[in-house]
C-alpha positions in Angstrom: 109.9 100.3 66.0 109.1 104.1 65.1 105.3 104.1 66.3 106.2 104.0 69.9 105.8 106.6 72.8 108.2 106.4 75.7 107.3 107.0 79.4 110.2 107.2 81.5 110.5 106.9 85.0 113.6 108.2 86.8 114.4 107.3 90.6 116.7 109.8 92.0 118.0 107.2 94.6 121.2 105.6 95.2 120.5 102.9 92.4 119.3 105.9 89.9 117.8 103.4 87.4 115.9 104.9 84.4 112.6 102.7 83.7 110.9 102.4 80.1 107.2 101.7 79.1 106.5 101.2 75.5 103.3 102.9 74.5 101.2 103.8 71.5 101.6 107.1 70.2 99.5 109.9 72.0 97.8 107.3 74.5 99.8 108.4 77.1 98.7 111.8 77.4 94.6 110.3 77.1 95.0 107.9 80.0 96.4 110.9 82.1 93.0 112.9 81.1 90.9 109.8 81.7 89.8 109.7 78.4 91.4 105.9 77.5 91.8 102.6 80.2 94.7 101.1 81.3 94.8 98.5 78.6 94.8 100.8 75.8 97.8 101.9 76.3 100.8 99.9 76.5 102.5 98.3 73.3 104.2 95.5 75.8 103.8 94.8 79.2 107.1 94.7 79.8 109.2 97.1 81.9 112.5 98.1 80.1 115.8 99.7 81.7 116.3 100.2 77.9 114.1 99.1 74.9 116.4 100.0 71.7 119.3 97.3 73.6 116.8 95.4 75.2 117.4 95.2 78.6 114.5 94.2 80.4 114.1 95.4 84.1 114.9 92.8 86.6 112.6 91.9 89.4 115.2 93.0 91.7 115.4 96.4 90.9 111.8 96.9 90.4 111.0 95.1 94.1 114.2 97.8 95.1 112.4 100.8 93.7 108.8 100.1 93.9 108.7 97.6 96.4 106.8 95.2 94.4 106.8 93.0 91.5 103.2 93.3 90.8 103.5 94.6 86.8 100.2 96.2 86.6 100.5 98.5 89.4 104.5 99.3 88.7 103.5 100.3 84.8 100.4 102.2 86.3 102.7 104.2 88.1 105.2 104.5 85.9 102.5 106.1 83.4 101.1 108.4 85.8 104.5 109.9 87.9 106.7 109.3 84.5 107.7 111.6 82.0 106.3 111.2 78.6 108.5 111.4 75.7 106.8 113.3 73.2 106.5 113.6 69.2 107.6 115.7 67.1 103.1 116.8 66.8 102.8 117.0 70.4 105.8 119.7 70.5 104.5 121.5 67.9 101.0 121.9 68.8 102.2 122.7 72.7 104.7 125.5 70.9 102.1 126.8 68.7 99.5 127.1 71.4 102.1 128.6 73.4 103.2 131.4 70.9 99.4 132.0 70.8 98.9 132.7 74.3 101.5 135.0 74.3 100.3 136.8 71.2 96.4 137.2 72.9 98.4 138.6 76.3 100.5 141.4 74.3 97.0 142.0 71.9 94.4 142.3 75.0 96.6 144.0 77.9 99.2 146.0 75.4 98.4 149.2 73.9 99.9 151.2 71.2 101.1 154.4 72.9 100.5 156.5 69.4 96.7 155.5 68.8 95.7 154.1 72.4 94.2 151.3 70.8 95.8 147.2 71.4 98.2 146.2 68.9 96.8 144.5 66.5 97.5 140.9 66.2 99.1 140.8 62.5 102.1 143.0 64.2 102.5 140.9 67.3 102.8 137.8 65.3 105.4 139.3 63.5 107.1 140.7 66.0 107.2 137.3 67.7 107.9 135.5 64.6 111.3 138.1 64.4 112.5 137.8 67.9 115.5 135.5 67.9 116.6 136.3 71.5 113.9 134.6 73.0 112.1 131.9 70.6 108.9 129.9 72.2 109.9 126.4 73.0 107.9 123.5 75.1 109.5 124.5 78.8 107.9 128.1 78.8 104.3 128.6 80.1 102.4 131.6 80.6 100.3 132.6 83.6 97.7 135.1 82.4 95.3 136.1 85.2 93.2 138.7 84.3 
């Protein structure tokens, strides 16, 4: 099944299980902003230890780790404390916005110290685009206050 979106939830206990939650593509990220419900967001209402072999959770572990069986309130917060696998889009948009940021930071608070004037955006990008040293990936942020 290639149109599905992983959330994965990891308990760092002393049973470390990995659960699963099928979802469509890009809901995910809309229920977390409010901008879907619930039910528009799951593919299955099933809770996986791991789809691909399917392995289904057992009620065990998930009364072990979130001491309940209840499914709609485990894959509620499975989707809200998980991490959300994302696609190949999503890591490209969040890298090019990125690499933007960064570019607006050097062009307003950077000046050229032979004309005074900000360098202009054409020669940041390429300077960016040459640096191999450090490349933009989806783990940096900025913080630009100013």
């Amino acid at each position: 099944m290639s149109d599905v979106q992983l959330v994965r939830f990891r308990n760092d206990g002393k049973r470390g299980k990995t659960f699963e939650l099928m979802c469509h593509p890009g809901m995910p990220a809309k229920f977390r902003k409010g901008l879907i419900g619930f039910d528009n967001v799951l593919i299955s209402d099933e809770v996986w230890l791991n789809h691909k072999k399917g392995i289904r959770a057992a009620d065990g572990d998930l009364e072990d780790i979130f001491g309940s069986t209840d499914l709609p309130a485990i894959t509620r917060r499975i989707l809200e404390d998980g991490d959300i696998q994302l696609t190949q889009a999503e890591r490209q948009a969040i890298v090019d916005k990125k690499r933007r940021e960064i570019i607006n930071y050097i062009h307003k608070y950077y000046v050229d110290p032979k004309t005074s004037l900000p360098h202009p955006v054409l020669r940041v990008e390429n300077a960016v685009a040459d640096v191999k040293v450090c490349p933009v990936t989806t783990s940096m942020f900025i913080n630009a206050t100013g």
